[in-house]
MARTOR-823650 format. One record per residue: x, y, z negated of N, C-alpha, C in turn. Coordinates in steps of 0.02 Angstrom, whole numbers, padded with zeros to 5 digits, always signed. Example, Ala and Ser with C-alpha at 12.3 -4.5 7.8 and 13.67 -1.06 7.14 Angstrom:
2
+00660-00284-00390+00615-00225-00390+00660-00165-00390+00642-00112-00354+00684-00053-00357+00645+00002-00394
//
This chain:
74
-01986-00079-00761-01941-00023-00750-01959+00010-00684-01954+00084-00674-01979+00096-00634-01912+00115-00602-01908+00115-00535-01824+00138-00494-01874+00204-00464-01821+00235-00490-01844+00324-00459-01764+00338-00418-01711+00295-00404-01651+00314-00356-01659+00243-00326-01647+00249-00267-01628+00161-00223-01548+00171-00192-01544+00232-00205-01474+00239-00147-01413+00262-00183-01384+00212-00227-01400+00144-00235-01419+00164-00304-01489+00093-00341-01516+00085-00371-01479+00090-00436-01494+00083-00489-01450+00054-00553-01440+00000-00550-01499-00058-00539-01494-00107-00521-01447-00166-00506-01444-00116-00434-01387-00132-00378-01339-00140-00408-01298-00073-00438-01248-00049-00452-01214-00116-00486-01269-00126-00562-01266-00171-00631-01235-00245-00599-01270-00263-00532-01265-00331-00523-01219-00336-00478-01174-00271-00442-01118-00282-00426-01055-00270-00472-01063-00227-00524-01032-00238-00579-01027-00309-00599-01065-00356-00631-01073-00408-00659-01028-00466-00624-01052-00444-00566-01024-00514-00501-00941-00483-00515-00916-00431-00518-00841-00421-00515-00823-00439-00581-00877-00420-00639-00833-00439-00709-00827-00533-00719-00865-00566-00675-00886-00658-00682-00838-00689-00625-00787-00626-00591-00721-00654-00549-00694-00732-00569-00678-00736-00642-00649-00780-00656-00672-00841-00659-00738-00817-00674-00779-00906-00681-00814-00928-00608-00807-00881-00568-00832-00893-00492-00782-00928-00475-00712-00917-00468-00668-00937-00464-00635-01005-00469-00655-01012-00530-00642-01063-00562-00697-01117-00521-00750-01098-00506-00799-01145-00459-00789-01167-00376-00754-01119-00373-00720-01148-00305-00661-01184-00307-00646-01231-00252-00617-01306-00247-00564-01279-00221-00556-01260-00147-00480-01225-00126-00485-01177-00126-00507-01119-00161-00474-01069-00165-00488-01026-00197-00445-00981-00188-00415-00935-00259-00446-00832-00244-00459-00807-00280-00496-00734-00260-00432-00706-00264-00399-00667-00235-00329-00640-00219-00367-00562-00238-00417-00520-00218-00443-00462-00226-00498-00452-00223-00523-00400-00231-00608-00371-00227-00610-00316-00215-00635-00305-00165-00638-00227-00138-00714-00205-00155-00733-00155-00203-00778-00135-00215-00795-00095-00189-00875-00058-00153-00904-00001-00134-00957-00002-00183-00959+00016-00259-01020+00008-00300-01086+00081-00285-01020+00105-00256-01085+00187-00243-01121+00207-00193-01096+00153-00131-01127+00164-00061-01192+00156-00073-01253+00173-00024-01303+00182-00034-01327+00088-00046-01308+00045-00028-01319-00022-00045-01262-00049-00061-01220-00045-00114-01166-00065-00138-01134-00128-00118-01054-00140-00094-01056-00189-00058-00978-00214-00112-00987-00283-00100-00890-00309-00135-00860-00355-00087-00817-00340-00057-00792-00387+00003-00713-00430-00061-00740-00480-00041-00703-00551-00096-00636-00575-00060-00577-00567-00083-00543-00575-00046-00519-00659-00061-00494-00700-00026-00495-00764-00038-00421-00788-00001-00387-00834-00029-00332-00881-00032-00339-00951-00038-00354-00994+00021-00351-01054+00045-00278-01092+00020-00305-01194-00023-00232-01209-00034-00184-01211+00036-00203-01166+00116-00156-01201+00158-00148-01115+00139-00150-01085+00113-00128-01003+00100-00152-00971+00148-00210-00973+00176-00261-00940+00244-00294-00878+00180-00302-00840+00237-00340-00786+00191-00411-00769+00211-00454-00781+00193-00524-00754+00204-00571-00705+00168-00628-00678+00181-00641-00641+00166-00727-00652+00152-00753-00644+00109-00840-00648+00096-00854-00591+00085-00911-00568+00117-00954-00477+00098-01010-00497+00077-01028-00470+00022-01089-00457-00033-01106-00413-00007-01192-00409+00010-01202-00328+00000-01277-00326-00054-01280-00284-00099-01334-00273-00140-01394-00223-00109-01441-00265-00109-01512-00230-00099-01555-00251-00131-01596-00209-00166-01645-00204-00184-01700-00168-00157-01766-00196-00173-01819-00190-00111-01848-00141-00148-01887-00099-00126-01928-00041-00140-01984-00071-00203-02014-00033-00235-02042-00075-00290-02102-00084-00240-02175-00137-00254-02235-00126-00187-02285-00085-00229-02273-00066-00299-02332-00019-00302-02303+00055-00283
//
């Protein structure tokens, strides 16, 4: 496939889609805690999903994804 857009790629876009639609089973893989939200940027030029998270002591944290994909090398 050839990427003729990087900013942001289809790519990108697809596999931050994917990661928000597999919420549940990510979820389900973590031990204390629970995804409370997902804040998506799928259109920024490197698409980003900041994970919002709920600890069993009810702490709230936060994980940032960001999607890049590398330039093709030919």
């Amino acid at each position: 496939m050839i990427t003729k857009q990087y900013n942001p790629s289809q790519l990108e876009v697809e596999i931050a889609q994917a990661i928000m639609e597999l919420a549940p089973q990510i979820e389900a893989k973590l031990n204390s805690c629970k995804i409370s939200a997902i804040e998506d940027r799928i259109k920024e030029d490197n698409p980003m999903l900041k994970i919002k998270l709920v600890d069993s002591d009810q702490d709230e944290h936060e994980v940032v994804l960001k999607i890049i994909q590398k330039p093709d090398a030919g």
